[in-house]
Residue frames relative to the residue before (quaternion, step in Angstrom):
aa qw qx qy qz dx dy dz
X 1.0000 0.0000 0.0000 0.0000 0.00 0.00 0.00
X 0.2706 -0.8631 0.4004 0.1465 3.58 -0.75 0.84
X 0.2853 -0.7616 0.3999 0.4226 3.79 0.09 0.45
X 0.5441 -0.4532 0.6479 0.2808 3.11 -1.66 -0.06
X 0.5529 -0.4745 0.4793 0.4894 3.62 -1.71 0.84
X 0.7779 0.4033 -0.3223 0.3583 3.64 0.13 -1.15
X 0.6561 0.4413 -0.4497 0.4155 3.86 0.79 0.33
X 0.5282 0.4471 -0.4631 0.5538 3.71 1.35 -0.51
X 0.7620 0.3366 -0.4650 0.2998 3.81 0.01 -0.73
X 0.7051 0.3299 -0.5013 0.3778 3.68 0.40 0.15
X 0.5226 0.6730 -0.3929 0.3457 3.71 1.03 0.36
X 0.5192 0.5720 -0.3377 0.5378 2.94 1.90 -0.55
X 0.6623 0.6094 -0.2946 0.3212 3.05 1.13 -1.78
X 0.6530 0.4101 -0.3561 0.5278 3.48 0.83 -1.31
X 0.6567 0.6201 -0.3267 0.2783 4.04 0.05 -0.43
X 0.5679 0.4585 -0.3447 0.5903 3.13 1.76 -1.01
X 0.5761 0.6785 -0.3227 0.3217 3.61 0.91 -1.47
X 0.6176 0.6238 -0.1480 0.4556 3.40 1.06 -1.55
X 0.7145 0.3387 -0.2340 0.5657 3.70 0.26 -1.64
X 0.6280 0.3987 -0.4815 0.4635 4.29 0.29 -0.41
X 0.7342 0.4932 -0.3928 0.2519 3.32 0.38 -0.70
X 0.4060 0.7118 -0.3145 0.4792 3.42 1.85 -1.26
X 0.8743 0.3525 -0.1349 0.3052 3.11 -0.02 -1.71
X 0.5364 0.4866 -0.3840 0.5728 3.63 1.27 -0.44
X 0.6637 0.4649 -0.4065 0.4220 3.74 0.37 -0.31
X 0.7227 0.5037 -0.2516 0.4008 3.25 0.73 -0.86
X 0.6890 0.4414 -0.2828 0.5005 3.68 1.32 -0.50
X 0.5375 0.6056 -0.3240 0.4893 3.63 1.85 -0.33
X 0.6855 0.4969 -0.2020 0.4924 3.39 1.15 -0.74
X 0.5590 0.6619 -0.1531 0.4754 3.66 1.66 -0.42
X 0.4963 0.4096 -0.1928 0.7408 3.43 1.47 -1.63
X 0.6524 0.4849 -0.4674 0.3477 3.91 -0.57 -0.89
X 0.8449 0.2598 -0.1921 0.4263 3.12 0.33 -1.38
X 0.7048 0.4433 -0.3244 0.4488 3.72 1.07 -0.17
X 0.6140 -0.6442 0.2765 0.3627 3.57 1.01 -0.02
X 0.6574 0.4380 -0.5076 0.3439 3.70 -1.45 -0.21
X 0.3726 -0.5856 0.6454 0.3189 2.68 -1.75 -0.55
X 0.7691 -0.4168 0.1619 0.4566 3.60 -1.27 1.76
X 0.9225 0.2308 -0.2070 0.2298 3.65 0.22 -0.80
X 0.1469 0.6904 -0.4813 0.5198 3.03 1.84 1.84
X 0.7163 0.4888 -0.3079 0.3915 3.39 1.13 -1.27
X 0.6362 -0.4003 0.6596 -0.0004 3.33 -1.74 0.67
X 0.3008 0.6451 -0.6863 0.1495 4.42 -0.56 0.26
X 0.3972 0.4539 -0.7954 0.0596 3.08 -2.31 0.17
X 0.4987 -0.5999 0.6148 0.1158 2.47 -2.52 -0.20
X 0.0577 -0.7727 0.6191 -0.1276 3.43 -0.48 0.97
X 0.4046 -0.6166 0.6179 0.2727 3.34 -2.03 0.36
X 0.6470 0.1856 -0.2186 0.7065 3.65 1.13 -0.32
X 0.0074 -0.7045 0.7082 0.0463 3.81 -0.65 1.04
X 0.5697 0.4821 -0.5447 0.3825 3.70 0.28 0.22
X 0.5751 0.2989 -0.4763 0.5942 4.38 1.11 -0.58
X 0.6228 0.5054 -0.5338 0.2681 3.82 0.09 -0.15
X 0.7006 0.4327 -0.2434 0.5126 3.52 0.48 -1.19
X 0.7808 0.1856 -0.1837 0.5676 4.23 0.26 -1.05
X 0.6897 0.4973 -0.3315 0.4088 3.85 0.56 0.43
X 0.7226 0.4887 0.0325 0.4878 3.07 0.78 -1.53
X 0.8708 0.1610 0.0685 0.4594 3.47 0.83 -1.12
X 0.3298 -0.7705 0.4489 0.3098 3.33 2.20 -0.14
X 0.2909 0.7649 -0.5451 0.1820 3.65 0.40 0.55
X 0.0837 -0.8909 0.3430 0.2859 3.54 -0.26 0.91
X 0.6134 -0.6832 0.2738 0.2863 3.30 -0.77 1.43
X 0.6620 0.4677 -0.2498 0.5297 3.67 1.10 -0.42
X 0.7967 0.3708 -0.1745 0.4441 3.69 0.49 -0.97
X 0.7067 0.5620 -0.1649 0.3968 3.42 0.97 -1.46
X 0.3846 -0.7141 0.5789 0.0834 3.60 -1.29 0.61
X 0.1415 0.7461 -0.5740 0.3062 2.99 0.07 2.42
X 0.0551 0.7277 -0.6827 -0.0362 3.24 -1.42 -0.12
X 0.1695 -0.6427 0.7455 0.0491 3.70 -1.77 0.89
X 0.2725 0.5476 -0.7885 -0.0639 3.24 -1.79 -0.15
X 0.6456 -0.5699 0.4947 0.1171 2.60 -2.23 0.18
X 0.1167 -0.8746 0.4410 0.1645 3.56 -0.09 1.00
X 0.7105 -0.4788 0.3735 0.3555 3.45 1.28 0.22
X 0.8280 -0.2267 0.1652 0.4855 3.61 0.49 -1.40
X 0.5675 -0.5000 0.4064 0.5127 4.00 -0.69 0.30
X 0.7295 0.2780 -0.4695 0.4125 3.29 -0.25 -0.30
X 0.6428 0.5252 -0.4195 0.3674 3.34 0.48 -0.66
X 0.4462 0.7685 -0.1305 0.4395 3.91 1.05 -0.56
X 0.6837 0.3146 -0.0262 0.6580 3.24 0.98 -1.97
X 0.8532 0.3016 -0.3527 0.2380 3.29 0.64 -0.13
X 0.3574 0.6220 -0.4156 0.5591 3.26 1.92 0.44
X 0.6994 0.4007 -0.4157 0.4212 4.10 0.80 -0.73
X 0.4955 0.6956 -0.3393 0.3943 3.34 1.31 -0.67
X 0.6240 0.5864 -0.1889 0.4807 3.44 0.71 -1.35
X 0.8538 0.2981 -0.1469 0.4007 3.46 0.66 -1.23
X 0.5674 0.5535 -0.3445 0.5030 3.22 1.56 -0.07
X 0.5966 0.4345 -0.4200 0.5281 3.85 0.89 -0.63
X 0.6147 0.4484 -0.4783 0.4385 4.06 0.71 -0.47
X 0.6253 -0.5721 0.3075 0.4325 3.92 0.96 -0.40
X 0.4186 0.6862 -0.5490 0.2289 3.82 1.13 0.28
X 0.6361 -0.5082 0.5136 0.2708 3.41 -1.06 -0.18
X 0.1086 -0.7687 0.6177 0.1252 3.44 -0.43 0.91
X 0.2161 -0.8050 0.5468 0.0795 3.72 -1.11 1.18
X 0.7141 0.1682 0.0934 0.6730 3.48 1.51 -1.08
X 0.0519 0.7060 -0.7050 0.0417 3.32 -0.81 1.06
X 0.0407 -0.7975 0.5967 -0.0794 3.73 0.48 0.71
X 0.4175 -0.7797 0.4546 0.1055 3.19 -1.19 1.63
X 0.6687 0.6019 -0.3009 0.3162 3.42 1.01 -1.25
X 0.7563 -0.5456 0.2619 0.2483 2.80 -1.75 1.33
X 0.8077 0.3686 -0.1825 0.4225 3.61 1.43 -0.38
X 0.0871 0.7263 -0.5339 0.4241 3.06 2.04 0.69
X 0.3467 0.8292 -0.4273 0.0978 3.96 -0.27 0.11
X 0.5307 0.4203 -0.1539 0.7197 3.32 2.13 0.26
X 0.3196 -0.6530 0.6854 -0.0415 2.75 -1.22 1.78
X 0.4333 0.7101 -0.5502 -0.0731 3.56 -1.44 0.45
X 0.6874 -0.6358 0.3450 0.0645 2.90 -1.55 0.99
X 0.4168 0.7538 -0.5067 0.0353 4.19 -0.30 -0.55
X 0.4966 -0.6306 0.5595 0.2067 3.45 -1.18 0.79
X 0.5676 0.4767 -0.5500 0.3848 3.68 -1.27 0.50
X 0.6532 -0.2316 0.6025 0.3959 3.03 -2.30 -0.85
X 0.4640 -0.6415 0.5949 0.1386 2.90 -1.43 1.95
X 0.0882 0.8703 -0.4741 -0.1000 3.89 -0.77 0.97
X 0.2438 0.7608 -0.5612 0.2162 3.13 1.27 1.20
């Protein structure tokens, strides 16, 4: 069965809709279980969030309270930092580029 234009674009739609939601759950469940309150937390977006978080920001990979995932697409990305900024996190990195596709997250003192 072939789609229509107008059935792939809400499949995308529901997919982008899908990966923000995934990924906002998964960083809500992270803070919960790691503590503070939203505006302890640290957000951006990156195409390599591991040089962002232990490069960029000195996060220490053993001690420190991080997390990444993959949202799939920018928009989808912006709208997981979005989400966490209106709850009160800190935004550190709002990276535009089309492969910015990874949200992540870490609690402390920004030391970039």
């Amino acid at each position: 069965m072939k789609l229509t234009a107008a059935q792939k674009q809400i499949a995308v739609l529901n997919q982008f809709k899908t990966n923000s939601q995934h990924a906002i759950h998964k960083i809500n469940e992270y803070v919960q279980q790691h503590g503070g309150k939203y505006s302890d937390w640290h957000m951006g977006i990156a195409a390599d969030p591991r040089g962002k978080l232990f490069t960029d920001y000195r996060v220490d990979r053993t001690t420190g309270s991080w997390i990444f995932t993959g949202c799939g697409t920018l928009d989808a990305s912006c709208n997981v930092v979005k989400h966490f900024a209106e709850l009160g996190c800190k935004v550190v990195d709002d990276a535009k580029a089309i492969d910015a596709v990874f949200v992540f997250a870490y609690r402390g003192v920004n030391r970039s």
